[in-house]
N, C-alpha and C positions, 0 to 999 in steps of 0.2 A: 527608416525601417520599412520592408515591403514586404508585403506577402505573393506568391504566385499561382498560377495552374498552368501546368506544361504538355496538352498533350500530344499524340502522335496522330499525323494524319495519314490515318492507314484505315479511316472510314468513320462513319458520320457517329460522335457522341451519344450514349446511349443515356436512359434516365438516370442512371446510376451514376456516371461521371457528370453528368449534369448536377447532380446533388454536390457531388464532392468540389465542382468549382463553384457552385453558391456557397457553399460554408466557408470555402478557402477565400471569397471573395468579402463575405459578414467577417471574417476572424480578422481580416487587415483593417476594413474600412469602419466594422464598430469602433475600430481606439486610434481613427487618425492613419494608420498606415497605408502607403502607397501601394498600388497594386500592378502586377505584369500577367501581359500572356507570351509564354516561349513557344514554339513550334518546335518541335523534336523528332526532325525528317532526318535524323542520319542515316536512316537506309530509304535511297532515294529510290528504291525496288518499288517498295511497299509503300510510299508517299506518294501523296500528291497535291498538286498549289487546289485540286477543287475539293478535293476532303477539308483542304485546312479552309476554304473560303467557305464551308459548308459549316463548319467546327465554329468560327469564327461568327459567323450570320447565326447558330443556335445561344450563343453565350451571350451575345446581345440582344437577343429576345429575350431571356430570363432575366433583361437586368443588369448582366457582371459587365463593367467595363474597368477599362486597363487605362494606364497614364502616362507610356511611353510607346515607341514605335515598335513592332512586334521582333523577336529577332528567334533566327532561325540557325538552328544549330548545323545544316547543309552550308551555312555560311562564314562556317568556325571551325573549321579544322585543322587547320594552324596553329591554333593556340591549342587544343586539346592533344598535337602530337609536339608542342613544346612540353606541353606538362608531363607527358609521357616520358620523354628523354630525361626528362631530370630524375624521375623515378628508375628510367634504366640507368643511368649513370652513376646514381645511389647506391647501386645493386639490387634494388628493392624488389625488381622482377625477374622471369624466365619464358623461356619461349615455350609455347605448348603448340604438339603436333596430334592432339588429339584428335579425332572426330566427334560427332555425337552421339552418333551408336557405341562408338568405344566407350564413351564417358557412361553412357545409359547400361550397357552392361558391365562395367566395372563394379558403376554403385550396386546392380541388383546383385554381384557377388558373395555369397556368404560372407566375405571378411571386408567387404569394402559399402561405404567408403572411408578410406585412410583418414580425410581431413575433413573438417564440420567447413558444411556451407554447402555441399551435395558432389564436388571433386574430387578423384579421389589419389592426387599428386600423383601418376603418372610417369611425368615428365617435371617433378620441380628438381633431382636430380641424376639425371640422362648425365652420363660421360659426353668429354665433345665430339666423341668419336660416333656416339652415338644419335647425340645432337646433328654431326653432320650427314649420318644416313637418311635421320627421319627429314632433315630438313630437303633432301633430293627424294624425298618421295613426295612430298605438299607444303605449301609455304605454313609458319606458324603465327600462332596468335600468342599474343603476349597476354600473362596473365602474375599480376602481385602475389610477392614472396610473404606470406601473411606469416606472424609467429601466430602458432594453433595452440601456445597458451595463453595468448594476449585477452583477456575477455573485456568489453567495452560495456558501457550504460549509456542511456539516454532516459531521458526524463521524459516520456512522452506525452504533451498535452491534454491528450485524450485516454490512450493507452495505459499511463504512467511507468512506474520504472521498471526498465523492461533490460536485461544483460544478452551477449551474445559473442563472439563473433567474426572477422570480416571474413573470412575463406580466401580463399585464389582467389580472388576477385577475375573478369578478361577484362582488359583494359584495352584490348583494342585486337579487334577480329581477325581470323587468318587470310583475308581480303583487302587488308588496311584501313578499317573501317572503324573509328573509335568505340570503345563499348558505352552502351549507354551511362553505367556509373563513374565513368571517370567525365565527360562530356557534363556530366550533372552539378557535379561538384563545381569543376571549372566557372559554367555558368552563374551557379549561382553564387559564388564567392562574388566575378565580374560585377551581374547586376545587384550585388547588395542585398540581397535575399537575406530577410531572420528567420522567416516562419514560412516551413512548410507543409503544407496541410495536403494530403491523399490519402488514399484507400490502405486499409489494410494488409490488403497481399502485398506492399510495399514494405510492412515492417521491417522483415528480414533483413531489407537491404540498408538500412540506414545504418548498420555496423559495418561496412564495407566502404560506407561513403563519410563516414566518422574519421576512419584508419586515413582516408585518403586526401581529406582536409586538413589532419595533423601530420602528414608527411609531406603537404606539399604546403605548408605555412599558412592555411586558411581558415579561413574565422568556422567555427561552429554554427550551426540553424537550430532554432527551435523546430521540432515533429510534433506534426497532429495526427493522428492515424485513426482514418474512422470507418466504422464496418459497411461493409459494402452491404449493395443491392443485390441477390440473389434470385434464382429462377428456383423453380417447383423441383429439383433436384438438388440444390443446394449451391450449386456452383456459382461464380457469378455470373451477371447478367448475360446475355449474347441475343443474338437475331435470331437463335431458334425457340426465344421463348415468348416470340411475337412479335407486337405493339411497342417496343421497346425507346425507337428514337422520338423526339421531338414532331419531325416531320410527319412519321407515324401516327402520330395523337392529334397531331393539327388537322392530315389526313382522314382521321377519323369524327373530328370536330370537336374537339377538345384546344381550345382556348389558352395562349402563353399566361393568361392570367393564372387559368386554375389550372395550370402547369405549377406554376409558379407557388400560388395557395399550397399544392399538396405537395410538393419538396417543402416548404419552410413548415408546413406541418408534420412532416419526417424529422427535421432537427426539433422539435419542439415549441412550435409556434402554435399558440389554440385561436388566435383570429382572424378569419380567414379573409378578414375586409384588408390588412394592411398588404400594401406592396413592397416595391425595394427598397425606396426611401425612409420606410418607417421598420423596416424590416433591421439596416444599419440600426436604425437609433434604439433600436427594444433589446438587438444580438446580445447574448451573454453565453460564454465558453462552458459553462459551468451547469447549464439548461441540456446542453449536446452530452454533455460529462457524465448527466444524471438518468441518459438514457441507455446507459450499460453497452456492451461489446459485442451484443448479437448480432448477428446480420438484420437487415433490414429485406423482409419478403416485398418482393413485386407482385403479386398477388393483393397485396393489402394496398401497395398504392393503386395497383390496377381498379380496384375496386373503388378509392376514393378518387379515380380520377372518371369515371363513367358513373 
């Protein structure tokens, strides 16, 4: 049984994803579970090896360590365009020659969008005739052929039972670039992943990556979904609303200790002497459960961290 935290190295983890891979980190290792860190550089644009050594050097200050050698999804694209072809061979998908401004004024259209999950089918069926036009104006990206009366459940650890779901899913960009939700699935079927615990704006997605575990023969995850860290406007967190990373606070003089103190006192921890060793042994799912679905302001940990 393992638990994960996967993020993207497209710049230095903020206090908010630092919360969510400490709890994703308590939620494995309170009851015996192995733990991983993936790196999720499929767009080698926007990544980079010093974000992720940077990403990497903050999660072991706060404590979380991992039990295997890290693995990097720039490293796996083989296997997430095998998984692809089974599903095109299935019939399970279609090509879409969308753009994004196409898709973004589609949905603002008085009658659109056509299909839940924010697409609004387009392109699920184009004649080939017409398939073959759009296709000599931009290459397409593949996107799952979802039935839009399929509704799915998850039981969500945190969240609880929550229906929805999967949409067009893209499963792999008009660049050839896998889409993050099928690349996710794959991985964590591979590493043995049960439980996986992230932020909230991730809900959504976890009906799209359900559909795509029972289509391509793979075991089900346990979801923990916990409310994020938000700025003075509600949004989540971001570098315009300060102080926000690790380094930042350190910079300021702010201590991984009482780093550390005020995230476990964000899940629920009233004493502020224990650290991570006793932090595992005290964890209970049930504590995080009981502090309801609000966002968590940064303003308030701001406050308890100076």
């Amino acid at each position: 049984m393992t638990g994960r935290f996967a993020p993207s190295p497209t710049g230095d983890l903020h206090v908010g994803n630092l919360r969510t891979a400490m709890l994703a980190w308590l939620t494995a290792r309170s009851v015996g579970e192995g733990f991983l860190v993936r790196v999720e550089d499929l767009d080698r644009v926007t990544a980079s090896v010093d974000h992720e050594r940077r990403q990497l050097d903050d999660l072991r200050a706060i404590g979380v360590d991992w039990d295997r050698p890290i693995l990097r999804q720039s490293e796996r694209f083989a296997r997430y365009h095998a998984a692809l072809d089974r599903l095109i061979d299935a019939g399970l998908t279609y090509e879409c020659y969308c753009s994004r401004r196409e898709i973004r004024e589609a949905t603002a259209a008085p009658h659109g969008p056509g299909l839940e999950g924010g697409y609004p089918g387009t392109c699920r069926d184009l004649s080939d005739s017409e398939r073959r036009r759009r296709r000599a104006e931009r290459p397409p990206a593949v996107r799952l052929r979802a039935d839009p009366a399929v509704r799915l459940r998850i039981d969500d650890l945190l969240a609880g039972p929550t229906d929805g779901t999967p949409g067009d899913l893209v499963l792999r960009r008009n660049d050839g670039v896998p889409a993050y939700h099928l690349a996710v699935v794959v991985d964590d079927a591979a590493q043995g992943v049960t439980t996986v615990v992230r932020g909230d704006d991730l809900l959504p997605s976890c009906f799209g990556q359900l559909a795509l575990q029972q289509l391509l023969g793979l075991p089900a995850v346990a979801y923990a979904h916990v409310p994020l860290v938000v700025g003075p406007t509600g949004q989540r967190l971001a570098k315009r609303d300060g102080a926000v990373t690790r380094r930042d606070l350190v910079a300021a003089g702010v201590s991984d200790e009482r780093l550390v103190t005020v995230l476990a006192g964000s899940l629920g921890f009233t004493d502020p002497t224990m650290g991570p060793p006793e932090l595992v042994e005290r964890f209970d799912l049930d504590t995080v459960r009981r502090l309801g679905r609000a966002p968590v302001q940064w303003v308030d940990l701001q406050r308890s961290l100076t």
